[in-house]
C-alpha positions in Angstrom: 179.0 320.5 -184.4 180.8 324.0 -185.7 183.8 323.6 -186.8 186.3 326.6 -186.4 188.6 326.7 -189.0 192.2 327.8 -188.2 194.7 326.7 -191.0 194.7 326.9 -194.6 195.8 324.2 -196.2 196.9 324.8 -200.1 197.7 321.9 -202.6 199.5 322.9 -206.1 200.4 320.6 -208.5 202.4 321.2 -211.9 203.5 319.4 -215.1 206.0 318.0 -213.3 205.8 318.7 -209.2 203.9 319.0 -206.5 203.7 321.7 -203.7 201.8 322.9 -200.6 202.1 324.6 -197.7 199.9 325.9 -194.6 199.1 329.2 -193.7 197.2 330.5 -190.8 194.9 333.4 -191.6 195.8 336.6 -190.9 198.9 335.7 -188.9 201.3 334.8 -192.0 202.7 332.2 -193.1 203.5 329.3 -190.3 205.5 326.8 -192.5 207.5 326.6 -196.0 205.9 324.8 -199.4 207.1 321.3 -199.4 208.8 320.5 -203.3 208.1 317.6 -204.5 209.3 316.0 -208.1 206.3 314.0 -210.0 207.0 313.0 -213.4 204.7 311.9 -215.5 205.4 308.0 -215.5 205.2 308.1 -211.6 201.5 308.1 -209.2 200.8 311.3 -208.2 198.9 310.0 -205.4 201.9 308.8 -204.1 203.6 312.0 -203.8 200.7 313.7 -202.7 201.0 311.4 -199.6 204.3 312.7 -199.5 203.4 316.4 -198.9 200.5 315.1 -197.0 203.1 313.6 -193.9 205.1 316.7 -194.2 202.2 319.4 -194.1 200.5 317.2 -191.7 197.2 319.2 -192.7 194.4 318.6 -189.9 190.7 317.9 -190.9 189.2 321.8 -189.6 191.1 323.3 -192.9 190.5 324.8 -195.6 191.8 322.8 -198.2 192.5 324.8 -201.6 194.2 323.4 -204.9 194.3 324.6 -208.4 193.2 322.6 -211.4 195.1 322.0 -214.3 194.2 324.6 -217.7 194.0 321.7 -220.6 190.7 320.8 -219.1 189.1 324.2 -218.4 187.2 325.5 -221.3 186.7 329.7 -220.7 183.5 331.3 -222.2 182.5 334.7 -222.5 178.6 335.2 -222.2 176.1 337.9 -222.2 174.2 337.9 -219.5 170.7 339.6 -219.3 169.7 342.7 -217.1 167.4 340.8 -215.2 169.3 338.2 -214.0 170.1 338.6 -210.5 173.3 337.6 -208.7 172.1 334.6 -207.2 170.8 333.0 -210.5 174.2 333.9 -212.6 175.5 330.1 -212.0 172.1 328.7 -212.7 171.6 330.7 -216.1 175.5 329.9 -217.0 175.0 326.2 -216.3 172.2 326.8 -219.0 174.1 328.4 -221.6 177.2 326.3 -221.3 174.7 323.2 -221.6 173.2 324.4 -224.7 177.0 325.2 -226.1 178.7 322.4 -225.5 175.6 319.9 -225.7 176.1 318.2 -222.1 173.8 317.8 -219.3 173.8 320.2 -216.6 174.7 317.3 -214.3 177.9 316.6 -217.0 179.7 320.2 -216.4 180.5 322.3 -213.2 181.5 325.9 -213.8 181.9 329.0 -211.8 181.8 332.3 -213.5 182.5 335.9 -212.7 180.3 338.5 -213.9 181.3 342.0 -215.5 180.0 345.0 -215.1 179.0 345.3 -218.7 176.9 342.8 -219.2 178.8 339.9 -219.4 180.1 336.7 -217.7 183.0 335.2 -217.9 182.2 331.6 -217.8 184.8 328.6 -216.4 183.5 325.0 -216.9 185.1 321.6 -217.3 183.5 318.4 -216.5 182.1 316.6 -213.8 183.7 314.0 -214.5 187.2 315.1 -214.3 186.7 317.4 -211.7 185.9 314.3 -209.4 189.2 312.3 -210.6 191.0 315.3 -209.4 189.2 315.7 -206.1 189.9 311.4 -205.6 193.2 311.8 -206.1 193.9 314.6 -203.3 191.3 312.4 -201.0 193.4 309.2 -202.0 196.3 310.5 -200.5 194.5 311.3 -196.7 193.9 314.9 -197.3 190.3 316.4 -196.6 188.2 317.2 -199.2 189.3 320.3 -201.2 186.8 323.2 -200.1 187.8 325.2 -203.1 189.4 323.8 -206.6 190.2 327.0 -208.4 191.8 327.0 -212.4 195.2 327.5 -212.3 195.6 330.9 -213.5 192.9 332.0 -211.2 195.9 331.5 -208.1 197.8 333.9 -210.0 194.6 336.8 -210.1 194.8 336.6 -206.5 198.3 337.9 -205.6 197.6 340.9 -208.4 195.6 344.2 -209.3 194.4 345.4 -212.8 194.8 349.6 -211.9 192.9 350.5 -214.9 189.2 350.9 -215.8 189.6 351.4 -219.5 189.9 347.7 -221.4 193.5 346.5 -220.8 194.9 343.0 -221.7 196.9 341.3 -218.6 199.6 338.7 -220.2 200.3 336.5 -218.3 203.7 334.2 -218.3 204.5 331.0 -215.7 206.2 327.9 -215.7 204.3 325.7 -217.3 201.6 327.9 -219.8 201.0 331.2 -220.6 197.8 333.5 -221.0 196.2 336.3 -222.1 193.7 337.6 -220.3 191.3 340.8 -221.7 190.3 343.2 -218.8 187.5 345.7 -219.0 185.9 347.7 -215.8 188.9 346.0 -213.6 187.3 342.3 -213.9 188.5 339.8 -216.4 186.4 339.0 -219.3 188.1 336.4 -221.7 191.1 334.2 -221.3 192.6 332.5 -223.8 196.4 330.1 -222.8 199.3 329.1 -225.2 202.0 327.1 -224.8 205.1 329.4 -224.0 206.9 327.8 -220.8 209.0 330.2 -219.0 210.5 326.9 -217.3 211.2 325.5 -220.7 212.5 328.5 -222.1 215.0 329.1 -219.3 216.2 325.3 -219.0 217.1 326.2 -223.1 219.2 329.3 -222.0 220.5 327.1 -218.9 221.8 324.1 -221.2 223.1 326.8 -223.5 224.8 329.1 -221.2 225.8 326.7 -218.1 224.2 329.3 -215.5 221.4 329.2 -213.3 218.2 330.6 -213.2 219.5 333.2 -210.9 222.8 333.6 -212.6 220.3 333.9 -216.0 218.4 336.7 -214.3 221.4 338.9 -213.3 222.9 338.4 -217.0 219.7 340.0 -218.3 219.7 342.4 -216.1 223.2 343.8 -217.3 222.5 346.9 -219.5 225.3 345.4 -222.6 225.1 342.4 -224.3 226.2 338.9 -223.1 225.6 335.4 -223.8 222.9 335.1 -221.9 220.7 337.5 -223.6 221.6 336.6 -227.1 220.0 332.7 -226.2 217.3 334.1 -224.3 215.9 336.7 -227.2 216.8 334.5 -230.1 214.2 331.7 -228.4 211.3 334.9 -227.4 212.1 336.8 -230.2 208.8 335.3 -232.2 206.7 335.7 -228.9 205.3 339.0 -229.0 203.7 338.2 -232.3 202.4 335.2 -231.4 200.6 336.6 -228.6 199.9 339.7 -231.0 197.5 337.5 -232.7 196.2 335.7 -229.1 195.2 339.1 -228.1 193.3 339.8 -231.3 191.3 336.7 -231.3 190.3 337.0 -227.6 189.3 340.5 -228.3 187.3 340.2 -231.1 185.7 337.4 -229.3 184.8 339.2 -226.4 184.2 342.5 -226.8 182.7 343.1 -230.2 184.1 345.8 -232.6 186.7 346.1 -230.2 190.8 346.5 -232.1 194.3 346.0 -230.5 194.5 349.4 -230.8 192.5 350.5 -228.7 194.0 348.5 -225.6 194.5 351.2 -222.8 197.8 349.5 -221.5 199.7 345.9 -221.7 200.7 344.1 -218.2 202.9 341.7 -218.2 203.5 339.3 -215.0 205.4 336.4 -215.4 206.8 333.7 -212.7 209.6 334.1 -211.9 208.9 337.6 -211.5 212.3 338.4 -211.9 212.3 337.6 -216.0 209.1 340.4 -216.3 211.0 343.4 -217.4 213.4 341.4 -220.0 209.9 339.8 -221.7 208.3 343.9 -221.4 211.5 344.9 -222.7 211.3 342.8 -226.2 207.6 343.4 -226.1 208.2 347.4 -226.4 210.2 346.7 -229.9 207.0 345.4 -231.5 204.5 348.6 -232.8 201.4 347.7 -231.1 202.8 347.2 -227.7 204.9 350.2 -228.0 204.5 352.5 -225.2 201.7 350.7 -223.4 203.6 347.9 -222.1 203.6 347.9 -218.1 204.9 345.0 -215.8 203.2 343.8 -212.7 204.4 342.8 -209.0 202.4 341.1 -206.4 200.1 343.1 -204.4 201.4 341.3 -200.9 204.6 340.1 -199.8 205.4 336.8 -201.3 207.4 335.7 -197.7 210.1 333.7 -199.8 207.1 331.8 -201.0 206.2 330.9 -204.7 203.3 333.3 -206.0 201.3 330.4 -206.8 200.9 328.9 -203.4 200.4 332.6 -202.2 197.6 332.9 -204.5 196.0 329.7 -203.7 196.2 330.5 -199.5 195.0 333.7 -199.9 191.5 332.2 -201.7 191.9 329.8 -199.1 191.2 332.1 -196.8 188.0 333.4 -198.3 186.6 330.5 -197.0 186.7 331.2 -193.2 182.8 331.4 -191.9 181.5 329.2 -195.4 180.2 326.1 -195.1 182.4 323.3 -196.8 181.5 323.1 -200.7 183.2 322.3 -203.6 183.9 324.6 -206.0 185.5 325.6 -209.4 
């Protein structure tokens, strides 16, 4: 029986929530995320049953949900002229096998191939791929079509507008990344452990204000209280990811120097904090003048830019057979 798929159901779990919501495709957004608190001594299964009885997802959709970073391992690879689209996984599979010493039946991966002869290689294993596919089953909803890495639900909503090799950093809620661009596709991505969520909860416990009352502080051209906490915690950052980029680059793209990065974009969720961390990135040499911040390429719809991210790959599934991926 064909089944026509009409909803897209998206599943997003952090350190310390879960969220969904359902989307149908091309007609917007039909309900809100659903926020739900999980802490890390509570089932997550549970709350995922939770969301599950208020997105009331229905068996014909496309399920999507993002995996968690700590147990993705990124790999660049070079990949031979001859190999052909179709046997990029296969020949991946292969190399990641060798690397890491695993069976091919011990890892799955997914990759994304540049246009200079390399692949950008995603892979965790089977293993706990499947204890994170159980646990959304566990709690009645369909099996995911598509399990994407985290940060991938974040590439979806944005748009590199450079050929020349460019470094995207990249700064959320619970990680951060750099990512090293070249020809528009990614081709290494290295994380670290800045927490935009930490670090405002910090200038919140100092300050007494909000997250929004933060954002409207920084925003203010003089100086306030605000943005004396906030840069005294960041004001190491851009060196520490200084370094990040340096590694990824010289792991990536051989002979390549900081130096000769075309431009810097910075996104960061919430977007609203983007220009304050550009801002103290400009007053460190090697950013100087290339630094660039990013919106989202679509209207987010009062919706966070992860769930965005994770119903618009949804919604490359319409007309596939059901499969999942990473």
């Amino acid at each position: 029986m064909q089944i026509f798929h009409k909803m897209i159901t998206a599943i997003e779990l952090g350190k310390n929530w879960v969220r969904g919501s359902r989307a149908r495709k091309f007609r917007g957004i039909l309900s809100d995320p659903i926020f739900v608190d999980v802490r890390k001594e509570e089932d997550v299964v549970e709350h995922l049953k939770e969301l599950r009885l208020k997105l009331k997802p229905d068996v014909e959709d496309i399920v999507v949900t993002n995996f968690p970073m700590e147990d993705v391992l990124f790999n660049t690879v070079d990949v031979p002229k001859e190999i052909r689209k179709r046997e990029l996984r296969a020949y991946a599979a292969a190399e990641m096998s060798r690397i890491l010493n695993l069976s091919s039946s011990e890892i799955a991966l997914d990759c994304v191939r540049n246009p200079v002869g390399k692949a950008l290689v995603m892979v965790t294993k089977t293993r706990q791929l499947n204890e994170w596919v159980s646990n959304i089953t566990a709690a009645g909803f369909p099996l995911p079509d598509v399990v994407i890495p985290d940060v991938f639900k974040y590439l979806q909503v944005i748009k590199i507008p450079v050929q020349e090799t460019s470094v995207l950093i990249l700064l959320m809620p619970d990680y951060s990344a750099v990512i090293t661009y070249v020809a528009g596709s990614p081709l290494g991505i290295r994380t670290f452990s800045h927490s935009v969520e930490e670090t405002l909860a910090i200038v919140s416990e100092e300050t007494g204000l909000s997250k929004e009352e933060i954002a409207q502080e920084l925003a203010k051209s003089g100086p306030n209280n605000a943005r004396s906490v906030f840069e005294s915690i960041v004001i190491d950052l851009p060196y520490a990811i200084e370094r990040e980029i340096i590694f990824l680059l010289s792991s990536v793209v051989s002979g390549s120097l900081i130096r000769d990065v075309a431009k810097f974009y910075v996104f960061c969720d919430p977007i609203d904090f983007a220009p304050h961390y550009a801002r103290l990135f400009e007053t460190v040499e090697t950013f100087q003048g290339k630094v660039q911040t990013l919106r989202p390429e679509i209207e987010m719809k009062n919706l966070p830019m992860g769930i965005v991210g994770l119903l618009l790959r949804g919604g490359e599934e319409f007309g596939k057979n059901k499969l999942v991926q990473i």
